[in-house]
N, C-alpha and C positions, 0 to 999 in steps of 0.2 A: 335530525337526520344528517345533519353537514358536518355535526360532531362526530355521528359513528361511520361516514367515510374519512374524517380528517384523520382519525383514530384506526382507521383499517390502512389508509394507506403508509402513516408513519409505522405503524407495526410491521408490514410487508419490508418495508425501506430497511427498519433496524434489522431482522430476522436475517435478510440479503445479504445485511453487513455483517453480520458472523457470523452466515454461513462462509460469507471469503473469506474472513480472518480465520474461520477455523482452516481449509482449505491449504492457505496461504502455511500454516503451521503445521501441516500435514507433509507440505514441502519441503519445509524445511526441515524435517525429521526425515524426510526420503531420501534428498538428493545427498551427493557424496561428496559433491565438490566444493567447496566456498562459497567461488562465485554465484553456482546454481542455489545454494540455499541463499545466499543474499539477494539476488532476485525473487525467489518465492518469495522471500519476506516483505521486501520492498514494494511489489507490485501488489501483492494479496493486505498489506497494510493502507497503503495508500487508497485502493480501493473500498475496502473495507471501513476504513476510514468517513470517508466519502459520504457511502451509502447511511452509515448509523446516522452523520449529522444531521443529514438530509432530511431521514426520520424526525431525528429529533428539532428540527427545522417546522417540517410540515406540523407536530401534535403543542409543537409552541404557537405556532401562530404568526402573526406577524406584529412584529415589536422590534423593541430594541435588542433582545437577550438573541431573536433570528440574528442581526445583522453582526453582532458577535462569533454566534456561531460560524457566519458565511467567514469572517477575517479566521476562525481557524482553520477553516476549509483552504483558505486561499495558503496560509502561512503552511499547513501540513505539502501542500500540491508544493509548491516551493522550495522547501527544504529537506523534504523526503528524495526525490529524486537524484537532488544535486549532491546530498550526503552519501545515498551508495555507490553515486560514481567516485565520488573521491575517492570511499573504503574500496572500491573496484577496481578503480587504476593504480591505487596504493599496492595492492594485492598481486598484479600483475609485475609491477616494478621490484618486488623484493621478494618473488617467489622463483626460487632458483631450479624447482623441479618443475615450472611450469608444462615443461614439452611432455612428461607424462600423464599430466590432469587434464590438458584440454590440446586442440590443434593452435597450432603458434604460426600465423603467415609466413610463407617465405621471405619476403624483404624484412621482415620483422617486427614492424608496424602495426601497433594493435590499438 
């Protein structure tokens, strides 16, 4: 019995997780802007992300191959974020028609 909820719940968990991933790509085919489809990506990956391991966490069980998976969770959470700010502020500094694609503050500071 504790096999077919460990089994019902990792399935929920992966299913969750691309249904955002798909989501997340549904975004990124929408939006127009760069930056907006790099956010869809960024956040519906990270999320998505997340959720499948998590899955695949709970139908592993607990061992050593979990605590693996938990350092990819941590390493994805980590370098996902910090990477589309980069490409984000990269984006913003050498995009010379930015005042057309989005609103640019007055003092200029973004």
């Amino acid at each position: 019995m504790m096999a077919l909820i460990q089994l019902a719940v990792g399935g929920v968990l992966i299913v969750i997780g691309l249904l955002t991933v798909c989501m997340a790509v549904l975004g990124v085919f929408r939006f127009r802007y760069v930056l907006n489809r790099m956010h869809a990506a960024a956040m519906g990956d990270s999320l998505g992300i997340l959720f499948i391991i998590l899955g695949l966490m709970v139908l592993n069980g607990f061992c050593f191959g979990t605590l693996k998976l938990l350092l990819i969770v941590i390493f994805f959470w980590l370098a996902g974020p910090v990477s589309s700010h980069m490409i984000g502020k990269l984006e913003v500094q050498i995009n010379e028609d930015l005042e057309k694609e989005c609103e640019v503050p007055e003092n200029g500071n973004v």
